[in-house]
C-alpha positions as CSV (number, residue, x, y, z in Angstrom):
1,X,63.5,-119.2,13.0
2,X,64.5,-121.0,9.5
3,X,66.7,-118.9,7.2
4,X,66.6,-119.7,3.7
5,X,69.5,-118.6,1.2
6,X,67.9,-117.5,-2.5
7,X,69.7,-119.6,-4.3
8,X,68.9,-122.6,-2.2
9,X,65.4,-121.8,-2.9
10,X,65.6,-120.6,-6.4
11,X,67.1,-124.3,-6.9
12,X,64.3,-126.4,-4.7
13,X,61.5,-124.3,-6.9
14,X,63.0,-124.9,-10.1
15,X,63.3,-128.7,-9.1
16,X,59.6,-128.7,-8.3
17,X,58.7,-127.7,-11.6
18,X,61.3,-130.1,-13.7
19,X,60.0,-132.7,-11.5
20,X,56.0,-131.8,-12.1
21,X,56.9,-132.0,-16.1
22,X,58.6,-134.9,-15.7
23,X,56.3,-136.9,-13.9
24,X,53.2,-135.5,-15.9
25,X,54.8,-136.2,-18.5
26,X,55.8,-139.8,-17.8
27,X,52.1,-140.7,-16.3
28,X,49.8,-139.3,-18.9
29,X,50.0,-142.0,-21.6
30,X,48.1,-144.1,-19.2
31,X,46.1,-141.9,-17.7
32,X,42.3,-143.8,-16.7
33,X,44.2,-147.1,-16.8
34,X,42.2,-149.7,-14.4
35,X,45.4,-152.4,-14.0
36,X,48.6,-152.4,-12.6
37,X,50.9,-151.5,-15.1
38,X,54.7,-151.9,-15.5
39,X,56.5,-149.1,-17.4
40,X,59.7,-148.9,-17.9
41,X,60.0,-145.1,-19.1
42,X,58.5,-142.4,-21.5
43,X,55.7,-143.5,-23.6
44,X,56.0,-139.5,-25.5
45,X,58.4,-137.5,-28.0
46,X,61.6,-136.5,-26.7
47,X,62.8,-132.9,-26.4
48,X,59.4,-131.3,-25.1
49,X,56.8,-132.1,-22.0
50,X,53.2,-132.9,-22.8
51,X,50.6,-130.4,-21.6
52,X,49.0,-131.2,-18.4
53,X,46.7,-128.8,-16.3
54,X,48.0,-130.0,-13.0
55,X,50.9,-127.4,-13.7
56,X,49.3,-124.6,-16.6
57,X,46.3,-124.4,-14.1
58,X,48.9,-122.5,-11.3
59,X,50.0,-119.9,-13.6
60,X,46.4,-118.6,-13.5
61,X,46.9,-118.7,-9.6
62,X,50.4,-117.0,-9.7
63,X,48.7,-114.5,-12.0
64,X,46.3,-113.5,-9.2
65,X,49.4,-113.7,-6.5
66,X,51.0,-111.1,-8.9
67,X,48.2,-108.7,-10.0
68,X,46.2,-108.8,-6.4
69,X,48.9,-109.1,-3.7
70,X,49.3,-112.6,-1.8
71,X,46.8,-110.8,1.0
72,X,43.5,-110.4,-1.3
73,X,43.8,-114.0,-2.4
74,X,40.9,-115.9,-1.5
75,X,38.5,-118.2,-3.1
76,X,36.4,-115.5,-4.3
77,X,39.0,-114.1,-6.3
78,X,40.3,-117.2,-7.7
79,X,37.0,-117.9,-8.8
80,X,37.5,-115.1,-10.8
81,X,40.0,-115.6,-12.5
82,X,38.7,-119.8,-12.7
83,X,36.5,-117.2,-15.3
84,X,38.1,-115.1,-16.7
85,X,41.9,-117.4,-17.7
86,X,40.5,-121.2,-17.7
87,X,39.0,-123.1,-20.4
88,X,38.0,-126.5,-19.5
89,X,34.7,-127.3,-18.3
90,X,35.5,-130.9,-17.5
91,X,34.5,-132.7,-14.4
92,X,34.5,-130.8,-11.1
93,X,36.1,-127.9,-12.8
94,X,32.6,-127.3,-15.4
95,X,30.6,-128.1,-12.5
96,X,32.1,-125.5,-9.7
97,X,32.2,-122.6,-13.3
98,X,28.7,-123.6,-13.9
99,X,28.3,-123.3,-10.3
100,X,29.9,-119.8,-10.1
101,X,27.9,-118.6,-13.2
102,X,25.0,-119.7,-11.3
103,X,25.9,-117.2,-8.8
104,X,27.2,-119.4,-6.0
105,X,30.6,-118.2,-4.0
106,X,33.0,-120.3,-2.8
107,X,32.6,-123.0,-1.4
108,X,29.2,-123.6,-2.5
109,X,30.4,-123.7,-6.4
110,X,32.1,-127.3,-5.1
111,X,29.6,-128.6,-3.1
112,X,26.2,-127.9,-4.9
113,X,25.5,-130.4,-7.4
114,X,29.0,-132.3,-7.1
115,X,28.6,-135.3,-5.7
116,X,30.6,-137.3,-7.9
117,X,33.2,-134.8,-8.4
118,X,33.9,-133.3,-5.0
119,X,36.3,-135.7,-3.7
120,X,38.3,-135.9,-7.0
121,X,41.7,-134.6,-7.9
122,X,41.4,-131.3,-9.1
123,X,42.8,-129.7,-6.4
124,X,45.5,-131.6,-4.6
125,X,47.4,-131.8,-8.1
126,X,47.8,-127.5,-8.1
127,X,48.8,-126.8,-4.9
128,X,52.9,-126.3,-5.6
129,X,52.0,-123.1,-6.1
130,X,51.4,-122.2,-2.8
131,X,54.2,-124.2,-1.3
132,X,56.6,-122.5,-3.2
133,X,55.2,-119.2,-2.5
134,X,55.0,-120.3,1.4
135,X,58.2,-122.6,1.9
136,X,58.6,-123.8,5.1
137,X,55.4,-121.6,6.3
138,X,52.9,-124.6,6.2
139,X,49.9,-122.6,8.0
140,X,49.9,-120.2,5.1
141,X,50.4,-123.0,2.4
142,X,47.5,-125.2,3.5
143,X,45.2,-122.1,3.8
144,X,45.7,-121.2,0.2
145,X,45.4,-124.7,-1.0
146,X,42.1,-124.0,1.0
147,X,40.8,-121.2,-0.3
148,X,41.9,-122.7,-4.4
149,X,40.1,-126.4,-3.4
150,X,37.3,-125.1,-2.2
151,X,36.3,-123.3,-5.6
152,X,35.6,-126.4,-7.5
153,X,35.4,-128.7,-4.4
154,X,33.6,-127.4,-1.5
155,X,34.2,-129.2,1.8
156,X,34.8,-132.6,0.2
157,X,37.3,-134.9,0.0
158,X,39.2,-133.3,-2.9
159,X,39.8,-130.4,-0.3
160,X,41.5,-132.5,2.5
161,X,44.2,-133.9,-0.1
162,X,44.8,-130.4,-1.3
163,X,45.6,-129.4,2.2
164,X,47.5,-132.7,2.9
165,X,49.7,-132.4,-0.1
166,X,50.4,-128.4,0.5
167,X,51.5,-129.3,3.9
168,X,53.8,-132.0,2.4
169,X,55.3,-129.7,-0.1
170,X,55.8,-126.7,1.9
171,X,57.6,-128.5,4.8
172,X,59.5,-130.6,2.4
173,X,61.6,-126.8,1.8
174,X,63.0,-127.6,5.3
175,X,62.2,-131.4,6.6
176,X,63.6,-134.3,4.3
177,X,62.3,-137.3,6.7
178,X,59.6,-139.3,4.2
179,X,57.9,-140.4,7.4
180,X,58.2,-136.9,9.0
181,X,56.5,-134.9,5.8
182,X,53.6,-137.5,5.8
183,X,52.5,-136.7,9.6
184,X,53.0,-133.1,8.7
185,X,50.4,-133.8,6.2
186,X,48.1,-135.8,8.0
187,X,48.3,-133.4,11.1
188,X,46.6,-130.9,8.5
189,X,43.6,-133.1,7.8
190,X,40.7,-134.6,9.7
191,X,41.4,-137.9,11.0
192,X,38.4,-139.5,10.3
193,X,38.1,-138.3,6.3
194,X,38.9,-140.7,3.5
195,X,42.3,-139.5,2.6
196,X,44.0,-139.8,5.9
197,X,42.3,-143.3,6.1
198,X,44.4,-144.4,2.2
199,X,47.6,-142.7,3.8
200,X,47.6,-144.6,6.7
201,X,46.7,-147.4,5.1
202,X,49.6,-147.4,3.0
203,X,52.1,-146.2,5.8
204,X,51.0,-149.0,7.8
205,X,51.2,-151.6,4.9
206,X,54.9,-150.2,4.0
207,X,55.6,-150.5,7.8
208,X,55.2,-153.9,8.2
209,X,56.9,-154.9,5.1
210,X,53.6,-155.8,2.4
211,X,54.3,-155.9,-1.5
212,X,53.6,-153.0,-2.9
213,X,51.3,-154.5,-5.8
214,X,48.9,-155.6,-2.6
215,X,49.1,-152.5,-1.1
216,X,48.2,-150.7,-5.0
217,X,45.2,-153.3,-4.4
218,X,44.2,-152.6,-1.0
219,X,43.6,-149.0,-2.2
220,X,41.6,-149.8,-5.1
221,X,39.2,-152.2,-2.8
222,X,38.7,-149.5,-0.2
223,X,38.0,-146.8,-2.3
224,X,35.9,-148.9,-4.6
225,X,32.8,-147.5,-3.4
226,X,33.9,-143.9,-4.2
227,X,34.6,-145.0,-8.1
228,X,37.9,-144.0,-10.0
229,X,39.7,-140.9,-10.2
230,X,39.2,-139.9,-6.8
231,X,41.3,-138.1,-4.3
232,X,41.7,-140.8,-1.6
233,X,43.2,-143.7,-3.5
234,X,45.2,-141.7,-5.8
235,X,47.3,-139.2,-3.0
236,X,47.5,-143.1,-1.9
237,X,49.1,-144.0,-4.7
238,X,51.6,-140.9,-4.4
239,X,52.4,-141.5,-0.9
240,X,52.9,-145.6,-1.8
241,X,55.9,-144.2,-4.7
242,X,56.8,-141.5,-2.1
243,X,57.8,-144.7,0.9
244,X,58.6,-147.8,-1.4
245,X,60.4,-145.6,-3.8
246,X,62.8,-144.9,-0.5
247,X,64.2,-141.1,-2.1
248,X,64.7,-142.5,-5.6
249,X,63.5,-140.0,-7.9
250,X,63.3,-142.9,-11.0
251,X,61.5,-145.6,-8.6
252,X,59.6,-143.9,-7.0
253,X,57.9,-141.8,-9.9
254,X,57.6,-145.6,-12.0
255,X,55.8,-146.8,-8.9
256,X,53.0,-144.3,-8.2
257,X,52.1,-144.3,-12.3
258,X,52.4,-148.1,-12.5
259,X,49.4,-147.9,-9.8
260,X,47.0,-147.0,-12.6
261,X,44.4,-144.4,-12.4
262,X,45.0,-140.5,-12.4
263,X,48.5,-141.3,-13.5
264,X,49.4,-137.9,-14.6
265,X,48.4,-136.4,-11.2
266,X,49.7,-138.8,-9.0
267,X,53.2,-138.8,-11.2
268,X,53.6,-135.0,-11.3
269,X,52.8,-134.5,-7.8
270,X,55.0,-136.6,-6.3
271,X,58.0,-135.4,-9.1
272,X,57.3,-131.8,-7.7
273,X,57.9,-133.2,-4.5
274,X,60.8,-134.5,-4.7
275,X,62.4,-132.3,-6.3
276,X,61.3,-129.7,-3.7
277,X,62.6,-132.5,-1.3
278,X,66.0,-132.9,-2.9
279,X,66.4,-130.0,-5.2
280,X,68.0,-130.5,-9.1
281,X,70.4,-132.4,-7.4
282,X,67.9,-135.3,-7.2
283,X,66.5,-134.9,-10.7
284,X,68.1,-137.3,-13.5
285,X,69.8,-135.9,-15.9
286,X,68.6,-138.3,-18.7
287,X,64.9,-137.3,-17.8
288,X,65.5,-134.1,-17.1
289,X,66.6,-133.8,-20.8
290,X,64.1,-136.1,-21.9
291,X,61.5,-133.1,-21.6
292,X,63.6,-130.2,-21.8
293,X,62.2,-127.0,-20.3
294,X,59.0,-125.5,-21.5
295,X,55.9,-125.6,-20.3
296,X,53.1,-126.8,-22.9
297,X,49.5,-125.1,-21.6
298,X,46.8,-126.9,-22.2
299,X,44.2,-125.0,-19.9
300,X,44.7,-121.2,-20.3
301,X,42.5,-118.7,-22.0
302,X,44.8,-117.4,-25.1
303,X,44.7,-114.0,-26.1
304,X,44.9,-112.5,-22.4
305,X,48.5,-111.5,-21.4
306,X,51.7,-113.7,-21.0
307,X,52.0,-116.5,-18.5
308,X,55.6,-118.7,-18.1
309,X,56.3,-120.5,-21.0
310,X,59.0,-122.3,-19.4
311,X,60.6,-123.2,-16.1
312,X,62.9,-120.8,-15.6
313,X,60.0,-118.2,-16.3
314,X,58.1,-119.8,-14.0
315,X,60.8,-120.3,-11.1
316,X,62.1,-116.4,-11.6
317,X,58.0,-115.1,-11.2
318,X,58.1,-116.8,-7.8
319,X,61.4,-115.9,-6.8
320,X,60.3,-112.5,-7.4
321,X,57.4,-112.9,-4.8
322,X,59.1,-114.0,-1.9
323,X,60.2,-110.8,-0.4
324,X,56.3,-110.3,0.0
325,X,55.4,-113.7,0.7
326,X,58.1,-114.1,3.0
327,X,57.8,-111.0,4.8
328,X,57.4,-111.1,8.6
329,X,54.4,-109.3,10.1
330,X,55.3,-106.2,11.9
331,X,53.6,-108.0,15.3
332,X,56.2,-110.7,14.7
333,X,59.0,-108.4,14.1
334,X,58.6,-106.3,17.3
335,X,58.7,-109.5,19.1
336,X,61.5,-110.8,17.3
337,X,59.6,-113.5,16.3
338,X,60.2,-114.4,13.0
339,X,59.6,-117.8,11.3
340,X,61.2,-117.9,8.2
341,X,63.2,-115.2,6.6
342,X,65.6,-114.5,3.6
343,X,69.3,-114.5,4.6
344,X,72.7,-115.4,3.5
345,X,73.0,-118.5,4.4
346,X,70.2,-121.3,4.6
347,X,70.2,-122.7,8.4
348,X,67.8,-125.6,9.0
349,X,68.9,-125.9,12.9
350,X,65.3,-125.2,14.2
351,X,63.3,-127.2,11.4
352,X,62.2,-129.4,13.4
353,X,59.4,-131.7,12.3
354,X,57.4,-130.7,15.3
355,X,57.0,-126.7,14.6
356,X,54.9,-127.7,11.6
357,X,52.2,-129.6,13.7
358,X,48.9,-128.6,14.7
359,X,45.5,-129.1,13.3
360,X,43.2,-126.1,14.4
361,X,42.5,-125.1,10.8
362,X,41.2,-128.8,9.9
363,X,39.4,-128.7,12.9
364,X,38.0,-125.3,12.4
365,X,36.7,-126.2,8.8
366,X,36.0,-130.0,9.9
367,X,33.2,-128.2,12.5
368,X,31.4,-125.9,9.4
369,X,28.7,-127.2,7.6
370,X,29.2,-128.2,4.0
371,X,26.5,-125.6,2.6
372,X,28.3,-122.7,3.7
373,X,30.7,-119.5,2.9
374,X,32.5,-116.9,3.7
375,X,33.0,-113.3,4.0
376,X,35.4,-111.3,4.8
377,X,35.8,-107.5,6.1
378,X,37.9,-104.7,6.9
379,X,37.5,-105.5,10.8
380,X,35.0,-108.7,11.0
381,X,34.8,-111.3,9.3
382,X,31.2,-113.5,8.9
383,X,30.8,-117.4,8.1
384,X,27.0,-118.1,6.7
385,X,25.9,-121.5,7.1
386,X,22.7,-123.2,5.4
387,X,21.3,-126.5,7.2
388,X,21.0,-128.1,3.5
389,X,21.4,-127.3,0.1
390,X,20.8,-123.2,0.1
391,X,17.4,-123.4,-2.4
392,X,13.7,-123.1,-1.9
393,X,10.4,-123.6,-3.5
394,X,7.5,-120.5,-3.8
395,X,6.5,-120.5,-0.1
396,X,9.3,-122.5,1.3
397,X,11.5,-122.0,4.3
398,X,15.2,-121.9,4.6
399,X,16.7,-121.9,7.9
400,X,20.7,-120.4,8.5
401,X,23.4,-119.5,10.4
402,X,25.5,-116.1,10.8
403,X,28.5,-116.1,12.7
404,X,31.1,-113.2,13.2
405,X,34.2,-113.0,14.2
406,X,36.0,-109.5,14.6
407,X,40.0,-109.4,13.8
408,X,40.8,-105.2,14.2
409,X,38.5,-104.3,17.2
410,X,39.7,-103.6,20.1
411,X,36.9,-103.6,22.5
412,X,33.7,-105.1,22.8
413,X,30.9,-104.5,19.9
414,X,27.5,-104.4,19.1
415,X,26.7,-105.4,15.4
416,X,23.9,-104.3,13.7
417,X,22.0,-106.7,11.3
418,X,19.6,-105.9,8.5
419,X,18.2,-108.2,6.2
420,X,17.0,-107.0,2.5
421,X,14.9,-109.6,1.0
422,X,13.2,-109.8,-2.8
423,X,9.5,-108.2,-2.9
424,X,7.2,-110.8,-0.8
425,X,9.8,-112.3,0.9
426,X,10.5,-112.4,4.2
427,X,13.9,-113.1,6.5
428,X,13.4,-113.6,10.7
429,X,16.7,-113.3,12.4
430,X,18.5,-111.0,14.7
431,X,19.1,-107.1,14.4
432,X,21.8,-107.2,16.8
433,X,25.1,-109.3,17.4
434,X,27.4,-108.9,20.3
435,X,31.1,-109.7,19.7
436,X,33.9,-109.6,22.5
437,X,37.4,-107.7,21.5
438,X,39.2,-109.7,18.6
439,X,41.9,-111.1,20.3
440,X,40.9,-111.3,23.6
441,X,40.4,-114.6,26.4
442,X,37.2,-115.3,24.7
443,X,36.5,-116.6,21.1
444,X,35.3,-113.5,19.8
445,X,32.7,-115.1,18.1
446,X,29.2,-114.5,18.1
447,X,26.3,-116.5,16.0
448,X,22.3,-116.4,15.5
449,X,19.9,-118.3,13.8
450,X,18.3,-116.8,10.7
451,X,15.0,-118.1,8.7
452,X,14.5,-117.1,5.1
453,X,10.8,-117.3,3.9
454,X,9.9,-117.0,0.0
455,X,7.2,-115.4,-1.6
456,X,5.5,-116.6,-4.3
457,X,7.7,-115.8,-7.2
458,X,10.7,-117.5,-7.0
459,X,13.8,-117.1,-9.6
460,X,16.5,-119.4,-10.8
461,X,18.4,-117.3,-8.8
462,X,17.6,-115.1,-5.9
463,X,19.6,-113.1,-3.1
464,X,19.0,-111.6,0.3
465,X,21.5,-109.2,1.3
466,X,22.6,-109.4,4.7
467,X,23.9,-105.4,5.8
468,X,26.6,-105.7,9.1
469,X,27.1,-102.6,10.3
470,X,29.2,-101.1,13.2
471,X,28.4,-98.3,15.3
472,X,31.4,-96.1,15.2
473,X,32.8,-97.6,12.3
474,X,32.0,-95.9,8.3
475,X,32.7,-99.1,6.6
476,X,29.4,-102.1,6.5
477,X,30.0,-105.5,5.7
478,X,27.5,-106.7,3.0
479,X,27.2,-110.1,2.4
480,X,25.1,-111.5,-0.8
481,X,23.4,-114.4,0.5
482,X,22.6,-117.0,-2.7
483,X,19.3,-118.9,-2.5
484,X,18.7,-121.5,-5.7
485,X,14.8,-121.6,-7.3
């Protein structure tokens, strides 16, 4: 068990944010540079940060913490409020809105139609919301990141650094070893994607003693094909200021924005992370005054309710969440099994790096096909997968997958299935699913094949509704199935 002390945390949250300004602030001057630069220091006015939407972005999400409870967050409800609270419709974040206007849940609204924006940075640069919400609780952190990343980038690239850099962030509440935080991250990941391939890269490089101006290279060669502001080479970049930088705050920050690029991103991450790493007492007090306190939005809807202004406002909503976040399940607490609680004293004794290892979720999402979503119910839960790009012509055939996985039920079931398709259309699958008991030796999955066939009038838009129904039980699952003209 890890026991934090509030104030220990209050001061390792409030560093995060300080740092995020800071390093936002510091990087954004040059954002979309192509060279390797050489900055010495702030390019802005003193006294106030500049707006960035790596941080203004997260109020939205600690809205939906606050007004939903941290249990009904999922990417359908962030997508909601991606609606109804944010403004721009710039890269991957216009395309997964349009996306979501379209009609298309999560994670189809960051897959369809996103090829160039999918494994971009729009995700991995929010994600210290979640860590600070989860400290030390890295399953739960890298699930969230998960279910924000996947709104605006599907199953791509963008999604993998999100969960990399949660894991990072939430361990760094208890683990301080550089080395030890990155394999924390890249045990969250695929091995094979893009953005472990640029971490180790750069772990290697720094290993064996290479500059770090031909390391900053090597990234930009081996990501060339992908193009510029892209997730791989820039969480590179970070991780290059987080090891060459060796702990200092100044360094290291000057070292991931002199690598070019998305300079705000990669500065602002890696100044929330350190200063979740080290707490204020890492911060410099000449920078930390350099940008003062507040928070400048440059992302949020105005005219719908308050959001932090500053900070402190910021750091005392989260503080105010923990209790709930940090509570331990009543399973856990019968078995006196609890991993992280609130106490008087922080004790680090059992942080050891190798609690936060493991990589069943990567592997889990690695194994799902990229035109896919979820659903989820009061005692089963069902994945739909499309074999391609969920659309179809007048006439045309699209072929799926259901799967469902029960989570309450404590014995064996028998799920009914009915399809209801749009006049002319037809849908050939099963009636019937048989589950084993959630929890039980077996997976408790069960799956079948389903083929939707179009009429001849075909919308923009068009749904099947998929009813899953259990005998015994008042409460169907109905799933809205999306299928593109």
């Amino acid at each position: 068990m890890i026991a934090f002390a509030k104030d220990y945390l209050r001061d390792r949250i409030y560093a995060c944010w300080i740092g995020k300004n800071i390093g936002g602030t510091l990087g954004t001057p040059y954002e979309g540079t192509h060279d390797l630069l050489d900055i010495q220091g702030f390019a802005s006015k003193a006294g106030e940060p500049l707006p960035n939407d790596d941080l203004d972005l997260q109020l939205a999400w600690l809205r939906a913490v606050d007004e939903l409870g941290p249990q009904n967050i999922t990417s359908k409800a962030l997508a909601e409020y991606w609606l109804s609270y944010i403004t721009p419709n710039w890269n991957e974040y216009g395309i997964g809105k349009a996306n979501l206007r379209a009609g298309l849940p999560a994670p189809l609204s960051g897959w369809v139609n996103n090829e160039e924006w999918r494994n971009s940075n729009g995700a991995w640069i929010r994600t210290e919301v979640w860590a600070c919400l989860y400290p030390a609780l890295v399953e739960k952190a890298i699930r969230f990141a998960y279910e924000d990343a996947s709104v605006d980038h599907g199953l791509g690239e963008g999604t993998w650094a999100a969960i990399f850099v949660a894991a990072m962030e939430s361990a760094a509440f208890a683990i301080s070893d550089i080395p030890a935080l990155i394999d924390i991250g890249l045990g969250k990941i695929p091995e094979d994607c893009r953005v472990a391939r640029s971490v180790r890269l750069v772990a290697d490089a720094y290993a064996k003693g290479t500059p770090w101006q031909e390391v900053r290279q090597a990234l930009v060669e081996d990501s060339r094909d992908l193009g510029w502001f892209q997730a791989p080479a820039n969480v590179g970049f970070v991780v290059l200021g987080l090891l060459y930088g060796e702990g200092d705050f100044k360094r290291s920050l000057l070292l991931a924005v002199d690598c070019g690029d998305d300079t705000d991103c990669t500065g602002a991450t890696l100044g929330a992370l350190l200063g979740i790493r080290g707490g204020m007492a890492v911060i410099p007090e000449d920078w930390r005054a350099y940008i003062g306190d507040g928070i400048k939005s440059i992302c949020l809807t105005n005219g719908h309710g308050a959001f932090p202004t500053d900070c402190t406002q910021l750091t005392d909503c989260i503080c105010n969440l923990l209790p709930t976040t940090l509570r331990t399940p009543h399973a856990a607490l019968l078995r006196g099994e609890a991993e992280v609680v609130l106490a008087e004293a922080t004790d680090l004794s059992n942080a050891a790096p190798e609690r936060f290892q493991g990589r069943d979720f990567a592997k889990a999402l690695a194994s799902r096909k990229p035109d896919s979503f979820t659903a989820e119910g009061l005692y089963v839960d069902a994945l739909v997968e499309f074999e391609g790009r969920p659309e179809v012509c007048p006439g045309g055939a699209l072929r799926g997958r259901v799967t469902l996985t029960p989570h309450t039920l404590p014995e064996q079931k028998n799920f009914c299935l009915r399809f209801f398709a749009p006049e002319g259309w037809q849908v050939n699958g099963p009636r019937s699913l048989f589950t084993s008991a959630a929890h039980s030796a077996f997976t408790g999955h069960a799956s079948a094949e389903f083929t939707i066939v179009a009429g001849e009038r075909v919308e923009a838009l068009n749904r099947v509704t998929l009813e899953i129904s259990c005998p015994g039980r008042p409460t169907p699952l109905l799933l809205s199935l999306p299928i593109l003209g």
